[in-house]
N, C-alpha and C positions, 0 to 999 in steps of 0.2 A: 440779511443785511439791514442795519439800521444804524440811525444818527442822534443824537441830542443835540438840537441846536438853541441856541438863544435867537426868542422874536418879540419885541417889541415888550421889553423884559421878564417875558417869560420863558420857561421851559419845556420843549416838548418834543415827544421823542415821532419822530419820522421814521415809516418804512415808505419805496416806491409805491407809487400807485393808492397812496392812501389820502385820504382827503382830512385836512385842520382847516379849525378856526380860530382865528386869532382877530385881536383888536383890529379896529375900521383900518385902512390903506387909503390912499389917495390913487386908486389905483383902475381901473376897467375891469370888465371881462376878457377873457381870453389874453390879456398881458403878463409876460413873463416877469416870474422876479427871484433874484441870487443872491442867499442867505450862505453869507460867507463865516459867521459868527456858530462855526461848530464847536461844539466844546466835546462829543464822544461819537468813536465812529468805530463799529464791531460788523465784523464780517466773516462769521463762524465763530472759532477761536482765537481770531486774529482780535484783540480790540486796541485801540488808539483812544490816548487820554488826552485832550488839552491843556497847557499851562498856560491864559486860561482856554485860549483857540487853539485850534490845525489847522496849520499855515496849509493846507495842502489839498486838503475837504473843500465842497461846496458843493448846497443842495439848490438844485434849480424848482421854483415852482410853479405852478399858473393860476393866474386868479380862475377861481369857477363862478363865486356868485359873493354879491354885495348884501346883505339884509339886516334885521334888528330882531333883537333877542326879547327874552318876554318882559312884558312891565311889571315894574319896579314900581310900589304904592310907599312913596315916606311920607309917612305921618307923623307930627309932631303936635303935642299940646300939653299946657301949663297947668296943672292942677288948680282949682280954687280962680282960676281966671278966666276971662274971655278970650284967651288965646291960641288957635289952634289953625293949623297950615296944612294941606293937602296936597302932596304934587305927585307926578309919577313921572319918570326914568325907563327909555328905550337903550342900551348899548349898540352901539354900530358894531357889527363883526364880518368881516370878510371871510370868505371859505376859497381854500387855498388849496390843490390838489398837488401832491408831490410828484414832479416826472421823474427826474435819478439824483443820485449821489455820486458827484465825481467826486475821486478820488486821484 
């Protein structure tokens, strides 16, 4: 059994018990959150499409953990001048562990 759901405009596909990461949440550890926005839901040979959701799906998940992804060095500079910028970039991502798929 698995799902496609849309999170935070992405696409990713959910089985139980598996753990995603998706963009930062405003959100704790250990808090539940319900991702109503399924767009595919297959369970064997049975599969359900969305036009563009199922009205009727919904994957429950729980935050596991808050942290930042590797750094990002942009580097910018002008040819033939003195101009050149240095910065680096952390992404926030939440790690979401999926408990079930109602159906």
């Amino acid at each position: 059994m698995y799902a496609m759901i849309d999170f935070g405009g992405n696409q990713l596909k959910v089985v139980p018990g598996e753990k995603v990461s998706v963009y930062n949440l405003d959100k704790k550890e250990g808090e539940l959150v319900e991702n109503k926005n399924v767009l595919l839901f297959a369970d064997g040979d049975n599969v359900m499409v969305g036009k563009p959701y199922l009205n009727d799906v919904t994957v429950k998940l729980e935050v596991v953990k808050n942290y930042k992804g590797k750094k990002v060095i942009v580097f910018k500079k002008r040819r033939r001048k003195t101009s050149k910028v240095k910065n680096g970039f952390r992404q926030s991502f939440t790690q979401l562990k999926v408990l079930e798929i109602v159906k």
